[in-house]
C-alpha positions as CSV (number, residue, x, y, z in Angstrom):
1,X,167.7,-32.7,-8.2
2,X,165.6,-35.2,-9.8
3,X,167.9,-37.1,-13.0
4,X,166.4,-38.6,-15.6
5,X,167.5,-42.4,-16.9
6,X,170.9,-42.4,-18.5
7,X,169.8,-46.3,-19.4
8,X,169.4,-47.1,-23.0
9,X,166.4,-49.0,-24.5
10,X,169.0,-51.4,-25.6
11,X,170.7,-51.9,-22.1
12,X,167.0,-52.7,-21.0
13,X,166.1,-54.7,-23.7
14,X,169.1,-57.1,-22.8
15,X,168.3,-57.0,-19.0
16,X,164.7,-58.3,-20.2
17,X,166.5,-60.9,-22.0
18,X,169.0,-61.7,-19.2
19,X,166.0,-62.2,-16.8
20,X,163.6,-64.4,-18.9
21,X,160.6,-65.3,-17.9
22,X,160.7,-63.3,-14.8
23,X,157.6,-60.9,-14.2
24,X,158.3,-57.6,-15.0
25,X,156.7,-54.7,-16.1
26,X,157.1,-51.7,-18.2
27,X,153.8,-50.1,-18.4
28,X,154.2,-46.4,-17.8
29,X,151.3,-46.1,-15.2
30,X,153.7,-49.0,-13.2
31,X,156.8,-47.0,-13.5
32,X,155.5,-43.7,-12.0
33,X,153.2,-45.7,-9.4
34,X,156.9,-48.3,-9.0
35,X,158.9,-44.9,-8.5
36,X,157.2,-43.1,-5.5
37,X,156.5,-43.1,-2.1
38,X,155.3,-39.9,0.3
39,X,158.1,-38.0,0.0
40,X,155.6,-35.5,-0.8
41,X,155.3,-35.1,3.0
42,X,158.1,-32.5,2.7
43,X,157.8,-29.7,-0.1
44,X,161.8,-29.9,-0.1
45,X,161.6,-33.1,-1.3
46,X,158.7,-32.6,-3.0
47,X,160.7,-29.9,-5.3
48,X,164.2,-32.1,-5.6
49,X,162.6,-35.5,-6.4
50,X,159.7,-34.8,-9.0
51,X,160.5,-37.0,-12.3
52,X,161.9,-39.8,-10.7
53,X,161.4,-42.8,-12.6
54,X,162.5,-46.9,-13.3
55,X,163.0,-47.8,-16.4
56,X,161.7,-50.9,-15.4
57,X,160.3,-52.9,-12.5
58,X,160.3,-56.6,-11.8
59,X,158.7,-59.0,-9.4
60,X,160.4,-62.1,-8.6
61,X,158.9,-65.0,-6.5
62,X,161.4,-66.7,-5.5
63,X,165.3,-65.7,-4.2
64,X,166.3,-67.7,-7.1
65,X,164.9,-65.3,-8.9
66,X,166.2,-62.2,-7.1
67,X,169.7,-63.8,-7.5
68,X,169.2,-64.3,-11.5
69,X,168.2,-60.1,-11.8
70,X,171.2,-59.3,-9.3
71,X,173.5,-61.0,-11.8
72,X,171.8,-59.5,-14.8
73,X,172.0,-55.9,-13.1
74,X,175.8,-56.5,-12.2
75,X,177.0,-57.5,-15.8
76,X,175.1,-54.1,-17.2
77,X,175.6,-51.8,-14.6
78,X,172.0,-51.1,-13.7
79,X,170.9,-49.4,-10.7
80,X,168.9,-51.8,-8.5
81,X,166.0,-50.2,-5.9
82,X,164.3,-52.4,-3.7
83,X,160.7,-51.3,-3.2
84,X,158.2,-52.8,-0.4
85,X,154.7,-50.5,-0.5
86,X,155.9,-47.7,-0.8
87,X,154.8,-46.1,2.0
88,X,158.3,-44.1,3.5
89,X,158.4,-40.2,3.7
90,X,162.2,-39.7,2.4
91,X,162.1,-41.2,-1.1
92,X,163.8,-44.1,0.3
93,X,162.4,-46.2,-2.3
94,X,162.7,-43.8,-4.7
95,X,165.0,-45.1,-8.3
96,X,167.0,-41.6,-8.6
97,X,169.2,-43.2,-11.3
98,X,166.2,-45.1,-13.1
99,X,167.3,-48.7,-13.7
100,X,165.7,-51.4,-12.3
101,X,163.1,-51.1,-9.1
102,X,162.7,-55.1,-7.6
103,X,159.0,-55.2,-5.8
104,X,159.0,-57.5,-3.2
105,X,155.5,-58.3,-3.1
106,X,155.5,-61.3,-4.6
107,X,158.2,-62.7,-1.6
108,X,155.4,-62.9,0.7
109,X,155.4,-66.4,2.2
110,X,155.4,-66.9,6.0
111,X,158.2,-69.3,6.9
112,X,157.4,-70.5,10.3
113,X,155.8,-68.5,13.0
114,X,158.3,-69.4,16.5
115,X,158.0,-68.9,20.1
116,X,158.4,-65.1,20.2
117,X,159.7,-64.8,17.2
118,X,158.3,-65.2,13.4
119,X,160.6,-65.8,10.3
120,X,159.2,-64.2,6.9
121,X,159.8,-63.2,3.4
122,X,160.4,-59.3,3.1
123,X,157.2,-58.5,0.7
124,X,153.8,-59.5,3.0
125,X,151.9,-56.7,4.9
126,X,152.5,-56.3,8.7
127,X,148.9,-56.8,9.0
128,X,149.0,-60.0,6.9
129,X,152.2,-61.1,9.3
130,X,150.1,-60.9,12.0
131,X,147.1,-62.2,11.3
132,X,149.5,-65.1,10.8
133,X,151.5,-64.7,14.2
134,X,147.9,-64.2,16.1
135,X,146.8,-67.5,15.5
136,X,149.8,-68.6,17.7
137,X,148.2,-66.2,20.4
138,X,151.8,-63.3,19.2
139,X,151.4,-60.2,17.3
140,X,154.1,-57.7,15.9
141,X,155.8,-55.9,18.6
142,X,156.6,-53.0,16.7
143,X,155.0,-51.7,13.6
144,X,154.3,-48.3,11.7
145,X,151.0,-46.6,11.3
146,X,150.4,-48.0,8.1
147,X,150.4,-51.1,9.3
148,X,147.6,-52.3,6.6
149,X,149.4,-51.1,3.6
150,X,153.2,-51.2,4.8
151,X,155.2,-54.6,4.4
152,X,157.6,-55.9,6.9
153,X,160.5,-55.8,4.9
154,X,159.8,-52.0,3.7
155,X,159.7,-51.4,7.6
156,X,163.1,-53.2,8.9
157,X,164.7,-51.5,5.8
158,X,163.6,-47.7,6.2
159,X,161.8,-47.6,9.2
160,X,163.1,-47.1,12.9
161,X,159.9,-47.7,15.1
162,X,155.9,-47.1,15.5
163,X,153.0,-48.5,17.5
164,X,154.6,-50.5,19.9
165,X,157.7,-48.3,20.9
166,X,156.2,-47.5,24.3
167,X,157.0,-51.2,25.2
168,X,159.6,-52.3,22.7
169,X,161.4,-49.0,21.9
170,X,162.8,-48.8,18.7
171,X,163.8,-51.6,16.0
172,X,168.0,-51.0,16.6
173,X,167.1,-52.2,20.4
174,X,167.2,-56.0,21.0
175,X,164.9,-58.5,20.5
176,X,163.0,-56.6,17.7
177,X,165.0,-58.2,14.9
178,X,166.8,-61.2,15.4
179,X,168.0,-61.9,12.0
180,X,168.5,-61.0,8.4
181,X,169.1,-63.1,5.3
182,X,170.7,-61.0,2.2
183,X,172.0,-61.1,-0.8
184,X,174.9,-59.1,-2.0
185,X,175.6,-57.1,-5.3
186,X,178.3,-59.0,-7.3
187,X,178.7,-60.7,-10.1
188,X,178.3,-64.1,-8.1
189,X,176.0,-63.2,-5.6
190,X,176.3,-64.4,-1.7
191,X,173.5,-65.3,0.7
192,X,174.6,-63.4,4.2
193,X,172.8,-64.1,7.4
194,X,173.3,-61.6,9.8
195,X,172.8,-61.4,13.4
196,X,173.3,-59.7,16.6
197,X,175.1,-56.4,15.9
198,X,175.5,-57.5,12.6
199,X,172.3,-56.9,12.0
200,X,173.0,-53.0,11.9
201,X,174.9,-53.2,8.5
202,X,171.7,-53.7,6.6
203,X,168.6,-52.6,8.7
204,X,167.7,-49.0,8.6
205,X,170.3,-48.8,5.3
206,X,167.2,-47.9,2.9
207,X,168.7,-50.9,0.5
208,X,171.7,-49.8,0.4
209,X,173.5,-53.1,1.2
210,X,171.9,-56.3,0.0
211,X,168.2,-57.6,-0.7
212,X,166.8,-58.6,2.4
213,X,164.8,-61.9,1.3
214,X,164.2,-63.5,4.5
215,X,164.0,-62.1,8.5
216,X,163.2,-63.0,11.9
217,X,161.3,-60.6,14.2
218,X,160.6,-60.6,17.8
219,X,157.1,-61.0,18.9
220,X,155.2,-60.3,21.7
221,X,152.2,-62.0,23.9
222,X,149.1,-61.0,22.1
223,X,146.2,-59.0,23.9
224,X,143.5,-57.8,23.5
225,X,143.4,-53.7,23.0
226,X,140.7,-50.7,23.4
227,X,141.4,-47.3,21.6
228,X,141.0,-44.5,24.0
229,X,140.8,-40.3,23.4
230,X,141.0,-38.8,26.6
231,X,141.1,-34.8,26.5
232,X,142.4,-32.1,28.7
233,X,142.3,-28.4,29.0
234,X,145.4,-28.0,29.8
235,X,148.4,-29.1,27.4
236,X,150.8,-30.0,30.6
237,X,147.9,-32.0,31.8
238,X,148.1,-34.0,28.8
239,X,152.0,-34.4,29.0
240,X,151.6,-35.4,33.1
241,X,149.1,-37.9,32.0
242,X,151.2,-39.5,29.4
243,X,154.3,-39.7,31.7
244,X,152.0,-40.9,34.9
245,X,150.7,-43.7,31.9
246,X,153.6,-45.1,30.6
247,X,154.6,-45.5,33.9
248,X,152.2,-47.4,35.3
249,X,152.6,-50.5,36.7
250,X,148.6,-51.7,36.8
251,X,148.0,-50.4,32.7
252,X,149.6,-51.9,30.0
253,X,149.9,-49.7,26.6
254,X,150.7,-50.2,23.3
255,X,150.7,-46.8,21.7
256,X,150.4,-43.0,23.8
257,X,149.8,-40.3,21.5
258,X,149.5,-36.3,22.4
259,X,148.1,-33.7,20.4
260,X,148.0,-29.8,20.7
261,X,144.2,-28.7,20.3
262,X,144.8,-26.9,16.7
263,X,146.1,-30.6,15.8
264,X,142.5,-32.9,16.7
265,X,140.9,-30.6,14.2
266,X,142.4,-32.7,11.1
267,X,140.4,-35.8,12.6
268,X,136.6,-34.9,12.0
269,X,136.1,-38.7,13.2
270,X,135.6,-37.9,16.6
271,X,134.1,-35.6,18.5
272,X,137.1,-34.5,20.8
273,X,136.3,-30.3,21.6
274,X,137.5,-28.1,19.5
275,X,140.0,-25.9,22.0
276,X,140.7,-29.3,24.1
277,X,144.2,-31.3,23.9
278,X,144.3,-35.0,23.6
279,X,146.1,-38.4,24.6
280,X,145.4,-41.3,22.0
281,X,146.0,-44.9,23.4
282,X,145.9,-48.3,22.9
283,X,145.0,-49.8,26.5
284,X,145.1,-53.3,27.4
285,X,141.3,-54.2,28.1
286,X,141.2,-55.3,31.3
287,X,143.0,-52.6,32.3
288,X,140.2,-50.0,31.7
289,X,139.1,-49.6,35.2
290,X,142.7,-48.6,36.1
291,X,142.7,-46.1,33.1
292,X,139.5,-44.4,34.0
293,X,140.6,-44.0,37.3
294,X,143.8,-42.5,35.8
295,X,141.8,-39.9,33.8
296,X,139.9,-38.6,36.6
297,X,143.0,-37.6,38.7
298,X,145.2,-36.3,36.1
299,X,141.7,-33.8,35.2
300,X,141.0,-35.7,32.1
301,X,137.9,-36.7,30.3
302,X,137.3,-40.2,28.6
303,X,135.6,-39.2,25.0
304,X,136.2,-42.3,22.9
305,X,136.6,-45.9,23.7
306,X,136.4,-48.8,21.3
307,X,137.2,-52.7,22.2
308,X,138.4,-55.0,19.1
309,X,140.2,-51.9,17.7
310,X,140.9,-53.5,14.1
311,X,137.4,-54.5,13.3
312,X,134.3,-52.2,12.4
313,X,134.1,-49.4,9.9
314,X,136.1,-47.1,12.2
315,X,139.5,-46.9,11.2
316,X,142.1,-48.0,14.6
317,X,143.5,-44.9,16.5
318,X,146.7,-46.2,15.3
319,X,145.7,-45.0,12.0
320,X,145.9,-41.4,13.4
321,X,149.5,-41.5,15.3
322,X,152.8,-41.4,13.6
323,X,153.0,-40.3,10.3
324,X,149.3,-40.7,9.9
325,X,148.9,-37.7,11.5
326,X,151.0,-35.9,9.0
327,X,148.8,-37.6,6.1
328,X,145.5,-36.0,8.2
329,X,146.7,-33.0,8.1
330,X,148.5,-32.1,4.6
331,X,144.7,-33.3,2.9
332,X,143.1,-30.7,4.7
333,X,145.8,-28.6,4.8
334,X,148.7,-28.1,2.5
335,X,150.3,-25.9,3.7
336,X,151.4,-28.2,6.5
337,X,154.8,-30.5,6.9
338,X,156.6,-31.8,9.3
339,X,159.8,-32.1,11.5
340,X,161.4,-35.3,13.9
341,X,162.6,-34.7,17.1
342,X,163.2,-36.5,20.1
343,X,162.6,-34.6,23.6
344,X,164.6,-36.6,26.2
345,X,161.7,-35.2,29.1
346,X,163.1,-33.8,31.8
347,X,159.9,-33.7,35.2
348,X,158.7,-30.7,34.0
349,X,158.2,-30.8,30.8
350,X,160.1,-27.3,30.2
351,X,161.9,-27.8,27.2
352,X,158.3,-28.3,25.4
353,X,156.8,-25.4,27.2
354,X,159.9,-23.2,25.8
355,X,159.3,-24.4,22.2
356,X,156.0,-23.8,22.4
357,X,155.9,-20.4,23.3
358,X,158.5,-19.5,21.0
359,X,157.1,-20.8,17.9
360,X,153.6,-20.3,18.9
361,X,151.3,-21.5,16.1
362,X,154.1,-22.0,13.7
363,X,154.6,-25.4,15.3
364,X,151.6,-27.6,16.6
365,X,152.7,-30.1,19.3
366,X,152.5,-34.0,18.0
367,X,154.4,-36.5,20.8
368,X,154.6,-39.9,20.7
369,X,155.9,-41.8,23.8
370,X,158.6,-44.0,23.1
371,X,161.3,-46.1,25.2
372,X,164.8,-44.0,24.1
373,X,167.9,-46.1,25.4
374,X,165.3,-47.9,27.9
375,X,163.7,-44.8,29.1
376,X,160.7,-42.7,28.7
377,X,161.3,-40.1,26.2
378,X,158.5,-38.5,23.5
379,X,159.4,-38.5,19.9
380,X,158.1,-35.2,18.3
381,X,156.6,-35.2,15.1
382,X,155.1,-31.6,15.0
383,X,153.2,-29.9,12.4
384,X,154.6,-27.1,10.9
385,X,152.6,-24.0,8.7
386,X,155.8,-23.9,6.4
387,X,157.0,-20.5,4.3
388,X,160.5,-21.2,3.2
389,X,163.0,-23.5,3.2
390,X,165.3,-21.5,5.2
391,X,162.5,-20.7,7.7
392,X,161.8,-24.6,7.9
393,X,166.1,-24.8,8.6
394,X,165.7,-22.3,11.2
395,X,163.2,-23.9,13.3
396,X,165.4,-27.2,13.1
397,X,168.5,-25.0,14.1
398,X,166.7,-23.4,17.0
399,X,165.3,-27.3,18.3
400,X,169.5,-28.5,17.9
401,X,170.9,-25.4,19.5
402,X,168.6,-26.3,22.8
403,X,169.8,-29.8,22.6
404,X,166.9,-31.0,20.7
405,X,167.9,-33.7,18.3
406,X,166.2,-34.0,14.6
407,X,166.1,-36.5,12.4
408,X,165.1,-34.7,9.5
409,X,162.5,-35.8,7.2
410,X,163.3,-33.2,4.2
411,X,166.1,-35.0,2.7
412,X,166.4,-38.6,1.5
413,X,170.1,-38.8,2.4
414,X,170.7,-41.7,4.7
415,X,172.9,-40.2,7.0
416,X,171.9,-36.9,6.8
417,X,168.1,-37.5,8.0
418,X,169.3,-39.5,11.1
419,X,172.0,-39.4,13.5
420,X,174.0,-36.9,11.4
421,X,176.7,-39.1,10.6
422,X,178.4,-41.7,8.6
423,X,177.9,-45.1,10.1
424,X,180.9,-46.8,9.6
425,X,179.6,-50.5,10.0
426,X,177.2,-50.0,7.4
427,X,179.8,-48.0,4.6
428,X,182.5,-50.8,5.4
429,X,179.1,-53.2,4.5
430,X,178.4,-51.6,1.6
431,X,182.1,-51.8,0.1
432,X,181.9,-55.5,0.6
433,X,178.5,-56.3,-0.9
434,X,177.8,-53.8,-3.5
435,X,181.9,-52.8,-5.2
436,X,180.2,-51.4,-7.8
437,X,177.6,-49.3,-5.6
438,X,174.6,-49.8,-7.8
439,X,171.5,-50.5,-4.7
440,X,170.1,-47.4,-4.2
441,X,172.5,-45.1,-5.7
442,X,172.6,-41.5,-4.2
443,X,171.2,-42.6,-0.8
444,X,174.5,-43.0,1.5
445,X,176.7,-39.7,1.4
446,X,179.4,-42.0,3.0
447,X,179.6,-43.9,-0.7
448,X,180.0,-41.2,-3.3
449,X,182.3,-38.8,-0.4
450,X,184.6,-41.7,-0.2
451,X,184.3,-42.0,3.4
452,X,186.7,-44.4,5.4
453,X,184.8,-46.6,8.0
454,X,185.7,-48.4,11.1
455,X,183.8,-51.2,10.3
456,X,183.6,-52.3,13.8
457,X,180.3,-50.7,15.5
458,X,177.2,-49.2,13.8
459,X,175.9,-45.4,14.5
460,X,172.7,-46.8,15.1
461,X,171.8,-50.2,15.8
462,X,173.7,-51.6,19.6
């Protein structure tokens, strides 16, 4: 899968040229660091997209500057990727044609920080963002697990939601974005602000349509947060707790976790026991006494607690949830990946219990609760022990037949790892602000099928 550069030295030369004094780099340490991201998560991707590489990578400081390389890219044809950390799982950042990656980490500046709202450059750190936004007594309402290393602009662009989702559901819902700023692929580039359900023709779109260079995000109250482990003996307990939780009306949460028993043993940082399954939250610190209470009914014990989360040598549970847990596991073990899944919980919890005992240790449990369409719902990320590819399709056919949605994570298509089809806002988007498709070519199956759109409502966002 992976292609090599068709650009010639001489094409890059002149794009140098065309850009002048812009920072840039073409050190080859940069280029391979510039080109990845943890698609490695999936050994399908692993396979396809080994060799991908920039030809070069620049860092502009300014949108004057961004404008300056779009028009340099347009008049020699060169692939443009626009790169935040680096931190997605589906080579969303990742230069398949070569050409020219744009790190944003130089667009970093906080614009002004608003009553529940903050309005940013795309390149600074979540956790940068809010140290800025808690000194107005806000902080991020949504945000991945690599909050620390992840920038806000790599999030809106490739992300969907994280820590924070049991409150504020998932970026496409309202209130988590308000606005972007863009600027389109053409020979005489146009700034774009987009709002409303606009906003759904570049967010989620992997940079597919238009540099994001400036965005407003909703905020929330800040509070003060404890990390909890509470572990059960029974898995259902765990699920009963969760549900009883994120229902509750005296505890306020900002991330519920759940882990099979096999999965705990990839975090040596805590003494959870060994054959014991866990909940992971984030409780709001004067509710403790209501979560204690909580624990002893639903048959739980309390093994961790931790006020002031972020500070201390011990990294946040945060750091464990999400896709963190993935990262946990492939170092110690890797043979491990990964599927997404939504279960849509019915009281019982029998869908889970049916997938369980028909995969058995094939798959190890890993829910996140979330707000899906404005109710309770847990987001699976489970572990799998992979042997094949086409053992790895069969467990996803098996979750879809039972009416088990996936949004796969083993292929870097933007439609194809989502909602399983073309969204016809964004492809009528793209046509508009990128005629020559050059951001992120070989992303969007809609482009390069020829797909006609509707234009008129997005897959995704509402």
């Amino acid at each position: 899968m992976a292609k090599s550069s068709d650009t010639s030295l001489n094409t890059i030369s002149s794009f140098i040229s065309a850009i002048g004094g812009i920072e840039h780099s073409l050190d080859p340490s940069s280029l391979r660091k510039g080109s990845r991201d943890f698609y490695w998560f999936s050994p399908i991707l692993k396979e396809k997209l080994q060799g991908i590489l920039a030809d070069v990578i620049v860092l502009p400081s300014t949108e004057e500057e961004v404008i300056e390389i779009i028009k340099a890219c347009v008049d020699l044809h060169l692939p443009l990727t626009i790169r935040g950390a680096g931190t997605g799982n589906y080579g969303q950042a990742m230069p398949l044609e070569g050409g020219v990656v744009l790190d944003t980490k130089r667009l970093s500046n906080v614009k002004e920080v608003r009553k529940s709202t903050v309005l940013t450059e795309p390149g600074i750190k979540l956790v940068d963002l809010e140290r800025e936004t808690l000194k107005t007594g806000q902080e991020l309402r949504l945000y991945p697990s690599t909050k620390r290393t992840a920038t806000i602009g790599g999030f809106i662009a490739g992300g969907s939601t994280g820590v924070g989702a049991i409150k504020h559901g998932y970026l496409a819902d309202s209130d988590n974005i308000k606005s972007l700023r863009i600027i389109t692929m053409e020979r005489e580039p146009r700034i774009l602000t987009l709002k409303g359900r606009d906003i759904g023709k570049a967010a989620h779109a992997y940079g597919t349509n238009g540099i994001i260079t400036e965005l407003e995000i909703g905020l929330a109250e800040s509070r003060a947060w404890t990390d909890v482990i509470v572990s059960f003996p029974d898995f259902n307990q765990s699920l009963y707790f969760t549900q009883a939780l994120a229902h509750s009306n005296n505890i306020n949460t900002k991330e519920i976790a759940i882990f099979e028993a096999p999965v705990t043993n990839y975090f040596p940082d805590f003494n959870i026991p060994t054959k014991e399954h866990s909940c992971f939250a984030m409780v709001q610190s004067s509710d403790l006494d209501h979560m204690k209470k909580l624990i002893v009914q639903s048959g739980g014990t309390l093994v961790y607690e931790k006020n002031n989360p972020e500070k201390g040598k011990q990294r946040p549970l945060y750091e464990f949830t999400w896709n963190h847990t993935t990262l946990h596991a492939i170092n110690r073990d890797p043979g491990i990946t990964y599927l997404q899944s939504l279960f849509l919980v019915n009281d019982n919890f029998t869908m889970i219990k049916k997938t369980q005992d028909y995969f058995k240790n094939e798959l190890l449990m890993h829910f996140e609760a979330v707000l899906w369409n404005g109710k309770f719902a847990l987001a699976g990320l489970q572990l799998v022990r992979y042997t094949s590819e086409d053992r790895l399709n069969e467990i996803i056919k098996y979750h879809e037949e039972n009416g088990i949605p996936v949004f796969n994570p083993h292929t870097h298509i933007l439609e194809d790892g989502g909602m399983k089809v073309i969204d016809p806002l964004q492809l009528d988007f793209k046509k508009a602000v990128d005629p020559k498709g050059l951001m992120n070519p070989g992303k969007m199956r809609g482009w390069w099928e020829g797909a006609q759109g509707s234009g008129t409502k997005s897959a995704i966002f509402k």
